[in-house]
C-alpha positions in Angstrom: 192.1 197.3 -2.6 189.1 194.8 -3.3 187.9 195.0 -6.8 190.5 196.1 -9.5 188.7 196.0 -12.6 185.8 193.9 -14.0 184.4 192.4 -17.4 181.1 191.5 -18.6 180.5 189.0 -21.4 176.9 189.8 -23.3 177.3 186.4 -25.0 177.2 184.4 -21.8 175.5 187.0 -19.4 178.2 187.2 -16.7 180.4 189.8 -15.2 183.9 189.0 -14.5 185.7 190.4 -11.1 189.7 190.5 -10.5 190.2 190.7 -6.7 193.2 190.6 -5.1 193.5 186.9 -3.1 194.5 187.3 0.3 193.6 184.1 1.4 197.0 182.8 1.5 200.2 184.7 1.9 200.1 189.0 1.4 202.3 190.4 -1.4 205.6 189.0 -1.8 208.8 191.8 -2.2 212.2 191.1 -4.0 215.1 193.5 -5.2 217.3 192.0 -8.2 220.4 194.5 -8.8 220.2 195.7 -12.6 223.9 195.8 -12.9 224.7 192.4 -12.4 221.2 190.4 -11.9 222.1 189.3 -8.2 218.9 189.5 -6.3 217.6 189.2 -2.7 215.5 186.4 -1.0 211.9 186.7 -1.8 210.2 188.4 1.6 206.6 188.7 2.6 207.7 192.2 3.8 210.2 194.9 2.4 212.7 195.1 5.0 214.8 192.2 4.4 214.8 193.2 0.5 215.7 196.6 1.2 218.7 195.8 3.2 219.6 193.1 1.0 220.4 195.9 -1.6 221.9 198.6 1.0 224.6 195.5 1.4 225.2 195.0 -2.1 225.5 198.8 -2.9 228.2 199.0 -0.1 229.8 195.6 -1.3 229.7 196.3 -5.2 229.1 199.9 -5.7 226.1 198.5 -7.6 223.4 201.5 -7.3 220.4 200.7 -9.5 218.0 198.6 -8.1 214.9 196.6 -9.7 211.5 196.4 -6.9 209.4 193.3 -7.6 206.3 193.0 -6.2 204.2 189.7 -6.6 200.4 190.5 -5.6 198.3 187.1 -6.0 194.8 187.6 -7.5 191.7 185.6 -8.6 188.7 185.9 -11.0 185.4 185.5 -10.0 181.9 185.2 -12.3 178.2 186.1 -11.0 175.3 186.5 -12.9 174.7 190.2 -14.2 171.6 191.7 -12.8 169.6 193.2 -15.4 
């Protein structure tokens, strides 16, 4: 997804643009247990979340489970063409 929303600014002429930023690492995945706030490692993929909380469901009986998903953006400003 390349341009998620954008803004313009009449008193200074320029439209606004929030990308996401993949220039560095993708999005970054972590589970945190709503029961007792424990949470898995944070992962650059899903898998190691997800099994992080199969574990702690078997070990604690803990079944409610919180996603977090950290997607790294940026603005940007051009001129606006008339």
């Amino acid at each position: 997804m390349r341009g998620r929303s954008a803004l313009s600014s009449d008193a200074q002429n320029v439209r606004w643009a929030l990308e996401w930023d993949m220039s560095g690492s993708g999005p970054i995945y972590e589970v945190e247990c709503t029961t007792c706030g424990g949470s898995s490692e944070a992962s650059e993929g899903s898998a190691g979340p997800d099994t992080w909380a199969l574990e702690h469901a078997d070990r604690t009986g803990h079944t409610g489970y919180r996603n977090i998903l950290t997607r790294f953006s940026r603005a940007s400003r051009s001129a606006r063409s008339p």
